[in-house]
C-alpha positions in Angstrom: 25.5 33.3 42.7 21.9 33.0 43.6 21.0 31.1 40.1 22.9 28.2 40.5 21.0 27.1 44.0 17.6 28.0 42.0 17.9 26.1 39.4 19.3 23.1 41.9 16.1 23.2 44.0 13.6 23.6 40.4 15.7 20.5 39.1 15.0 18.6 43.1 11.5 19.5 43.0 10.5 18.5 39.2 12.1 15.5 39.7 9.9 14.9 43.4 7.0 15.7 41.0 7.9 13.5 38.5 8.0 10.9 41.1 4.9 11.8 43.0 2.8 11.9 39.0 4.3 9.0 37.7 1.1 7.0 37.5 -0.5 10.2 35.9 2.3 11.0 33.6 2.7 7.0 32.8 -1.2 6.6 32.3 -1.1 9.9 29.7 1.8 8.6 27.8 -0.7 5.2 27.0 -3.3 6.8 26.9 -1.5 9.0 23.8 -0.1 6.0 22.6 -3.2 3.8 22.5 -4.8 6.8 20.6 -2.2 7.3 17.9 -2.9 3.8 17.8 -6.7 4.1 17.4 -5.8 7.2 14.6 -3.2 4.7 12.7 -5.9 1.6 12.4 -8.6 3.8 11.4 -6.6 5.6 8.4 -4.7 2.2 7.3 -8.6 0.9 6.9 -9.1 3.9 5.1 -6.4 3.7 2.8 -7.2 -0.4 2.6 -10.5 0.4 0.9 -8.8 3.0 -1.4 -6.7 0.6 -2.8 -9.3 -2.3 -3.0 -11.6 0.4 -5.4 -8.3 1.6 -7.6 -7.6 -2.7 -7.8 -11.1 -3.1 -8.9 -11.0 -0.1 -11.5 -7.2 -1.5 -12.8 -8.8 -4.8 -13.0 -11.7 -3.8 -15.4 -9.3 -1.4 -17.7 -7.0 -4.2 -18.3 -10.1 -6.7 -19.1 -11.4 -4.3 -21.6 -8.2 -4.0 -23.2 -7.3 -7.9 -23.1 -10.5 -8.1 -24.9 -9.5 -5.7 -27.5 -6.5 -7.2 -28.3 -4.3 -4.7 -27.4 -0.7 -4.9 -25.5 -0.6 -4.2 -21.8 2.0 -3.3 -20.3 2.7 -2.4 -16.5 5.4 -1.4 -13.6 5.6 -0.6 -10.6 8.2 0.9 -8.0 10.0 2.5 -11.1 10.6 -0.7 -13.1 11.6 -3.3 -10.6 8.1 -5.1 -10.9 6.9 -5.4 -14.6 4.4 -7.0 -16.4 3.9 -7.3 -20.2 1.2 -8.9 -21.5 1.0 -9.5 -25.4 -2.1 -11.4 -26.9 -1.0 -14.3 -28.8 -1.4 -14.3 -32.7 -3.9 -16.6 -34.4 -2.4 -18.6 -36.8 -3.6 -17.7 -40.2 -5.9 -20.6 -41.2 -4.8 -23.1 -43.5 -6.5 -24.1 -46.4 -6.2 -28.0 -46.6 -5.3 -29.2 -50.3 -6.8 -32.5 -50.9 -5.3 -34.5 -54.2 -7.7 -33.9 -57.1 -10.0 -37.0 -57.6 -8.9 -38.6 -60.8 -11.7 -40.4 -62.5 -10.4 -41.4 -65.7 
């Protein structure tokens, strides 16, 4: 019997709290929020520049092999995005046959 009046005047009084901190509570929340910020920004930058140096590294392995003639091929997001890349084939050279000279 004595519970439910308890808990009634702990609910009225965290709630006057709440009220009377608001700008407190309000200002933590941003503050939080404005830090997970800060946190997100500075590991996106992060991740940025790890991505620029794996670029730069893919870059100069696909040169080399470009140069050497050999097939590339590459996907990404399990196949949906692919690129081949096969080097084109000299033609073989052709000897021209000019008409023997007939000085007779």
């Amino acid at each position: 019997m004595i519970s439910v009046p308890a808990i009634a005047i702990f609910i009225v009084v965290g709630v006057g709290e709440i009220v009377r901190l608001r700008y407190w509570i309000a200002g933590s929340i941003l503050f939080f929020f404005l830090f997970f910020l800060f946190l997100l920004y500075r590991r996106r930058k992060a991740y940025k520049k790890t991505l620029e140096k794996d670029k730069e590294e893919l870059l100069k392995i696909l040169e080399q092999a470009i140069n050497k003639g050999h097939e590339v091929n590459i996907s990404f997001l399990g196949g949906i995005l692919k690129i081949s890349y096969k080097p084109k084939q000299l033609p073989a050279k052709k000897e021209i046959l000019l008409p023997e000279s007939s000085d007779s």
